[in-house]
N, C-alpha and C positions, 0 to 999 in steps of 0.2 A: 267596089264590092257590093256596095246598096243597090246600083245601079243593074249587077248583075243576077242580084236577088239572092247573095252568098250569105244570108244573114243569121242562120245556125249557128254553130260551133265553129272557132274556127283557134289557127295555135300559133304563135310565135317561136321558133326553135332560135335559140342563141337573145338573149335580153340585156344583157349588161346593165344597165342602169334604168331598164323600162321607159328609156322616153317613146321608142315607137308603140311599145304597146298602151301607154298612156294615148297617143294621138289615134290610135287605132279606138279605143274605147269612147274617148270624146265624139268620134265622129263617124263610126262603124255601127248601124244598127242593129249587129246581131246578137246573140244570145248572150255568147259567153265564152272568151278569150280564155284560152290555155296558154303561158307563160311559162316557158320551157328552157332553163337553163341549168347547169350542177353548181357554177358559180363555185368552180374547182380548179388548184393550181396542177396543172399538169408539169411534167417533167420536161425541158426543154428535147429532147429527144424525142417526146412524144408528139407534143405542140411547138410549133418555135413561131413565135408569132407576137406583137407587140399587146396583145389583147390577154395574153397568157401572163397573170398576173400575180404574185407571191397573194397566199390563202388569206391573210386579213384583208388583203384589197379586194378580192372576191366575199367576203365575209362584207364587208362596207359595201361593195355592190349589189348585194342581196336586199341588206337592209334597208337602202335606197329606194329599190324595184317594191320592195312591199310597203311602205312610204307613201309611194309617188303612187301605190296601183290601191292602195285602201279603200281611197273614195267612191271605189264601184262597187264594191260590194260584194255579190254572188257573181257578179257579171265577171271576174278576174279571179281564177284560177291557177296561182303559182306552183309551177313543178319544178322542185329543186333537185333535178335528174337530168340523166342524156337524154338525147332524142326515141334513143333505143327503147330506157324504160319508160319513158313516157308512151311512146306506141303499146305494151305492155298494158299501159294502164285505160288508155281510151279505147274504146269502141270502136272497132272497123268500118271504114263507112260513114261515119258521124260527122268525120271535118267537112263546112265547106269551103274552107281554105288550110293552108298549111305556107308560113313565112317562113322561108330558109335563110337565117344570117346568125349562122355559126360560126364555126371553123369552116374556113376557106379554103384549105386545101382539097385537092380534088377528092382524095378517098375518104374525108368527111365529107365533105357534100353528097357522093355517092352513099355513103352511110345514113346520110340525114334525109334524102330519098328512101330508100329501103325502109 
């Protein structure tokens, strides 16, 4: 992404524990990472997936993510919402990237596109 001059803003959708967005910030020189997760138990009906985790292990994975993403400072931007609200909240146009690694199913992925 340095390479291709993507050094704005840019978002991580889906964090769990923040290690990519840590490596992103160690060695991405751009502005300022949006960290984008609700870090919420969905109902297996809704989500069925091994990653869909009863609410304190989501609550422990939050806590984690802000932990591990402290030492940047203004450069890390944690959003504890979907992808949805977080579009909602940024600026059109602003990202020069956007990481998809959510939910895996297709009609989230198509979701986390939109």
């Amino acid at each position: 992404m340095n390479s291709l001059g993507l050094t704005g803003d840019g978002a991580e959708i889906g964090v769990k524990q923040g290690q990519y967005s840590e490596y992103l910030l160690e060695h991405w020189r751009g502005s300022r990472l949006f960290s984008v997760d609700p870090w919420k138990e969905f109902s297996v009906s809704e989500y069925h997936d091994a990653d869909n985790v009863a609410q304190r292990e989501q609550d422990r994975n939050h806590q984690i993510t802000v932990n591990r993403l402290a030492r940047f400072g203004e450069r890390s931007k944690i959003l504890r919402m979907t992808s949805e609200e977080a579009a909602r909240t940024i600026a059109d146009d602003s990202l020069s990237f956007a990481y998809l690694d959510a939910r895996h199913d297709y009609a989230s992925v198509k979701e986390d596109i939109a």
